[in-house]
VEXPA-7253 format. One line per 4 residues: number of its first residue (from 1); for each residue x, y, z of N, C-alpha, C. Coordinates in steps of 0.1 Angstrom, whole numbers, plus 5000, padded with zeros to 4 digits. Each point is the difference from the previous one (the first is absolute). Layout:
VEXPA-7253
NUM> X:Y:Z:X:Y:Z:X:Y:Z  ...
//
This chain:
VEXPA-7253
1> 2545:3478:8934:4992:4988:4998:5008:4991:4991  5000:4987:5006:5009:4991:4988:4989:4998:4987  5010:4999:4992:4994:4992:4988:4994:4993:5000  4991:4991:4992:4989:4987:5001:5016:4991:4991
5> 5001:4989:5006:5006:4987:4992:4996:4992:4995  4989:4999:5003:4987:4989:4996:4989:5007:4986  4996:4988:4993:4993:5005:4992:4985:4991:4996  4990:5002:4999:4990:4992:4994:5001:4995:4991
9> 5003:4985:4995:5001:4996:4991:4990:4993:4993  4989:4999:5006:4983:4991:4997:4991:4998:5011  4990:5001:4997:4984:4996:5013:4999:4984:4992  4994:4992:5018:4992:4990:4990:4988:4998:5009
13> 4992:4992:4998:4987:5002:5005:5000:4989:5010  5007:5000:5005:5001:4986:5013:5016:4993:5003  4997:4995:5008:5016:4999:5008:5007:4988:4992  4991:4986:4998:5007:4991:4989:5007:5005:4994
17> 4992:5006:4994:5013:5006:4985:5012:5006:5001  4994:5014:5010:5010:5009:5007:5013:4986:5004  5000:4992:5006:5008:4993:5006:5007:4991:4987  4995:4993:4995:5007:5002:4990:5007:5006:4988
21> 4993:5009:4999:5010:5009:4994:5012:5008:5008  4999:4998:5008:5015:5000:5012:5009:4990:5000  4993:4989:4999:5012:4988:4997:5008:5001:4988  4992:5000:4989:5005:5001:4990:5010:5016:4999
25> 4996:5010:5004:5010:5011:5002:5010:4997:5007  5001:4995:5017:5008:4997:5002:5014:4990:4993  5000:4988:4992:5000:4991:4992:5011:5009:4994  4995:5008:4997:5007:5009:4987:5008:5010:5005
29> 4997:5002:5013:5015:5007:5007:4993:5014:5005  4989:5001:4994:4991:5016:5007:4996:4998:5014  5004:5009:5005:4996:5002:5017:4981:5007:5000  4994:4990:5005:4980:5006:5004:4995:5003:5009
33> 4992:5010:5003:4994:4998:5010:4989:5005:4995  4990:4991:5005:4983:5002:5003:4998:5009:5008  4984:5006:4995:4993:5009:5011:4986:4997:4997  4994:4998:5007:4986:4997:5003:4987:5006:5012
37> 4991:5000:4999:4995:5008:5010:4995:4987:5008  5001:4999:5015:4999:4991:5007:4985:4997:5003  4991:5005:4991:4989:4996:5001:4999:4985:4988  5004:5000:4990:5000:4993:4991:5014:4988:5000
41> 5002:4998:5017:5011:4990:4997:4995:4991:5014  4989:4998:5001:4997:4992:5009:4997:4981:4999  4999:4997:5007:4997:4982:5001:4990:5005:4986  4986:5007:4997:4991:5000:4991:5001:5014:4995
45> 5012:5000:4988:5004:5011:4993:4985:5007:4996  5003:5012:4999:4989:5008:4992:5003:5006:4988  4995:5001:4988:5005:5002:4992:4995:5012:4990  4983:5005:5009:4994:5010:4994:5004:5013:4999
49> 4998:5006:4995:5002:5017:5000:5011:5006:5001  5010:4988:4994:5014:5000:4998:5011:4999:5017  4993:4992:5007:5004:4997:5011:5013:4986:5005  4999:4996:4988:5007:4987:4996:5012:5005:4990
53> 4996:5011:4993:5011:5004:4997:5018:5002:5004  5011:4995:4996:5013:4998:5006:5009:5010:4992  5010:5008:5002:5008:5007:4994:5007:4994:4998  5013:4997:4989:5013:4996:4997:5011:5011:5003
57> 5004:5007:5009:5010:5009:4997:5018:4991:5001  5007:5006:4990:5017:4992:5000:5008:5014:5001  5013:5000:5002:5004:5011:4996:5005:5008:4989  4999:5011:5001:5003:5010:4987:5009:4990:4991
61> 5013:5000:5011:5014:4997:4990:4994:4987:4989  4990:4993:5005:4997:4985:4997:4988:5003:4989  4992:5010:4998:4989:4998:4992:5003:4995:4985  5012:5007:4995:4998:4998:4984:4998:4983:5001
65> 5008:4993:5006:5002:4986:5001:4988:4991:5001  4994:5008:5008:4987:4999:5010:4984:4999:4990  5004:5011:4995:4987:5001:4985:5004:4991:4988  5014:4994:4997:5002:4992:4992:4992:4984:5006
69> 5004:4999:5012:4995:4984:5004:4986:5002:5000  4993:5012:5007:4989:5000:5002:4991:4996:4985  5007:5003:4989:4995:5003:4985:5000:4987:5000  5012:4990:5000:5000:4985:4994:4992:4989:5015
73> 4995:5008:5014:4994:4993:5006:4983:5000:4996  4999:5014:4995:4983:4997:4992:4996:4999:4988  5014:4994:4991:4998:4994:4991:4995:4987:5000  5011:4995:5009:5001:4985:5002:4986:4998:5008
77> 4992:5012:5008:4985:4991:5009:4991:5003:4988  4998:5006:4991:4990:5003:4987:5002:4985:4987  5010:4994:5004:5006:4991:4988:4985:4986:5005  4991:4999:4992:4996:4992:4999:5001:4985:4985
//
């Protein structure tokens, strides 16, 4: 069995976010991919019972980098 390359780097509770927080990872040179369950990615997202829920996974080699941006990306959404 191969190794996993990929790693979970954060859940968010809906795809907005999830999507931007891919931009902004990308931006910074980290490779993303989403995972979502295709029930909660429709024309009328659902968002109950953690159905809206999105994974962030990046890869291994990338996380230290990955948890540093993620750190100064939810500093910067909490800065009121």
């Amino acid at each position: 069995m191969d190794k996993l390359t990929w790693e979970l780097l954060t859940e968010t509770n809906g795809r907005l976010e999830a999507d931007l927080l891919k931009s902004y990872l990308e931006a910074e040179g980290i490779e993303v991919e989403l995972f979502q369950e295709a029930v909660g990615h429709h024309i009328y997202p659902v968002t109950v019972n953690g159905l809206g829920r999105v994974q962030i996974f990046i890869p291994k080699g990338q996380a230290d980098e990955a948890k540093e941006i993620l750190e100064e990306y939810n500093k910067a959404k909490n800065v009121k």
